[in-house]
C-alpha positions, 0 to 999 in steps of 0.5 A, spaced: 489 526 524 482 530 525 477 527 529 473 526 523 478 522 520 479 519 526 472 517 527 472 514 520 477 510 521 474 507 526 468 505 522 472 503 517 475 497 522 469 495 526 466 493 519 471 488 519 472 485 525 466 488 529 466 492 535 470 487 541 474 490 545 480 486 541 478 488 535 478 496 537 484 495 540 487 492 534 484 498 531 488 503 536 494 500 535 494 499 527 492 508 526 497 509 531 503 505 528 500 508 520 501 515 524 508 514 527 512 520 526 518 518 521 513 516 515 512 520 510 509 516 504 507 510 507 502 514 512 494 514 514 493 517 507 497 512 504 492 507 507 486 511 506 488 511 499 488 504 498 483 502 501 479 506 496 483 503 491 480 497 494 473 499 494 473 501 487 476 494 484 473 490 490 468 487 485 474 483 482 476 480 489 474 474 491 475 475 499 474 482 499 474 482 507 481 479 506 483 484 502 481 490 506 484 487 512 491 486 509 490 494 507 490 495 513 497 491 515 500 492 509 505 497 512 503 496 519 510 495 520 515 500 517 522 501 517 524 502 510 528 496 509 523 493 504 522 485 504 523 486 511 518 491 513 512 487 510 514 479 512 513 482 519 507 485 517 504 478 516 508 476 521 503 482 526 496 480 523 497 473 523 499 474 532 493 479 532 488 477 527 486 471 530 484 475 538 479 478 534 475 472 532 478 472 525 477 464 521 484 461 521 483 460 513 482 469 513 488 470 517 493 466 512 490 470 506 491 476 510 498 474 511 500 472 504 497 477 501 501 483 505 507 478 504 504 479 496 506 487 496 513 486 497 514 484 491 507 487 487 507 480 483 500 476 483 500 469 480 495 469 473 488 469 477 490 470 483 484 475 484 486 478 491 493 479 490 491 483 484 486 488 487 491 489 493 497 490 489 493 495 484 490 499 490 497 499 493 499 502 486 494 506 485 499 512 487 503 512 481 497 515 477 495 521 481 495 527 478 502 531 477 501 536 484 499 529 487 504 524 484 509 530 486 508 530 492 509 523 493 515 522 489 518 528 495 515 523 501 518 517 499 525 521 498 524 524 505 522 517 507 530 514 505 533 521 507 538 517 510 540 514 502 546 520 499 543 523 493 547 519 488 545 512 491 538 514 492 537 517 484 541 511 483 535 506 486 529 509 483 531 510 477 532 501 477 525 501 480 522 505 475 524 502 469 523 496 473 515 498 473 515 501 466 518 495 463 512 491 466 507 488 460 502 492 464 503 496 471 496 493 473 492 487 473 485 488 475 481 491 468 478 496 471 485 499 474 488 499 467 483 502 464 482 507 469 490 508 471 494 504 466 496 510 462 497 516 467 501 512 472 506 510 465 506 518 464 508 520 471 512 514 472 517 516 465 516 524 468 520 522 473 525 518 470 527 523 465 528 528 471 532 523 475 537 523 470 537 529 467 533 527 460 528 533 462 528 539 457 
């Protein structure tokens, strides 16, 4: 990571919990995990995209320091094993995030809205849980260059998966996402993403299983 990067991280984590000596410590930690070698996909340039995605949809958050917050313990921990890798997640903001002066009513949002990402299913009106799931989603609509390579960083992340089994689990989850009503909540994040995340998702099905050309 560049220092400039660095340094905007670092501003980026201030502005949400100030300058204390356990909010930069907290701030440490969490670019250090984010930057752990065995990530591919789930990286510092996973978080800094969906704290773009955040910004651009914010306005629709009802607490939209609580949203940035559970960005960035979002995947905090990540050890490929899904359901598990978010609980202890919220597990980590809920022991840290009360050292940095953060309200207890915040850190219980925060942690239900990283639970949220496992599953990516908001409740009718939960304003949050929809911000943070379309930036964490957000993703799917890149261009083709950008969607190609982080449809190749999420096999490199289950590289352990045999080829078989893991085109076998991706085409569940992308006819699972396909078949959604709608991939987004937020009307901002349909109009902007709805139809280019579709088209990439259905893109890479066919390749999986072998309907391409």
């Amino acid at each position: 990571m560049g220092r400039t990067a660095e340094m905007g991280d670092a501003v980026e984590w201030d502005a949400l919990v100030g300058e204390s000596a356990a909010g930069r410590a907290l701030g440490a930690e969490l670019v250090a995990r984010w930057a752990e070698p065995h990530r591919r996909y789930h990286t510092l340039g996973h978080l800094r995209a969906v704290l773009g995605g955040v910004a651009e949809l914010e306005r629709h958050a009802a607490d939209p320091v609580a949203v940035r917050l559970a960005a960035w313990f979002h995947d905090a921990v990540y050890d490929g094993r899904p359901g598990w890798d978010e609980e202890r997640s919220a597990q980590l903001a809920q022991a840290r995030l009360p050292r940095c002066g953060v309200p207890a009513g915040r850190v219980a949002e925060v942690a239900r809205l990283v639970r949220l990402t496992a599953s990516h299913d908001p409740e009718p009106g939960d304003a949050d849980g929809e911000v943070l799931c379309d930036a964490d989603l957000s993703v799917l609509a890149g261009d083709a260059e950008a969607y190609g390579a982080y449809a190749r960083a999420v096999r490199e992340e289950y590289r352990h998966v045999p080829g078989e089994l893991f085109r076998e689990g991706r085409a569940a989850v992308l006819r699972r996402l396909l078949a959604a009503p709608a991939l987004y909540r937020t009307p901002a994040a349909r109009e902007r993403w709805e139809e280019a995340a579709r088209r990439n998702l259905a893109a890479e099905l066919a390749a999986l299983t072998g309907a391409a050309g």
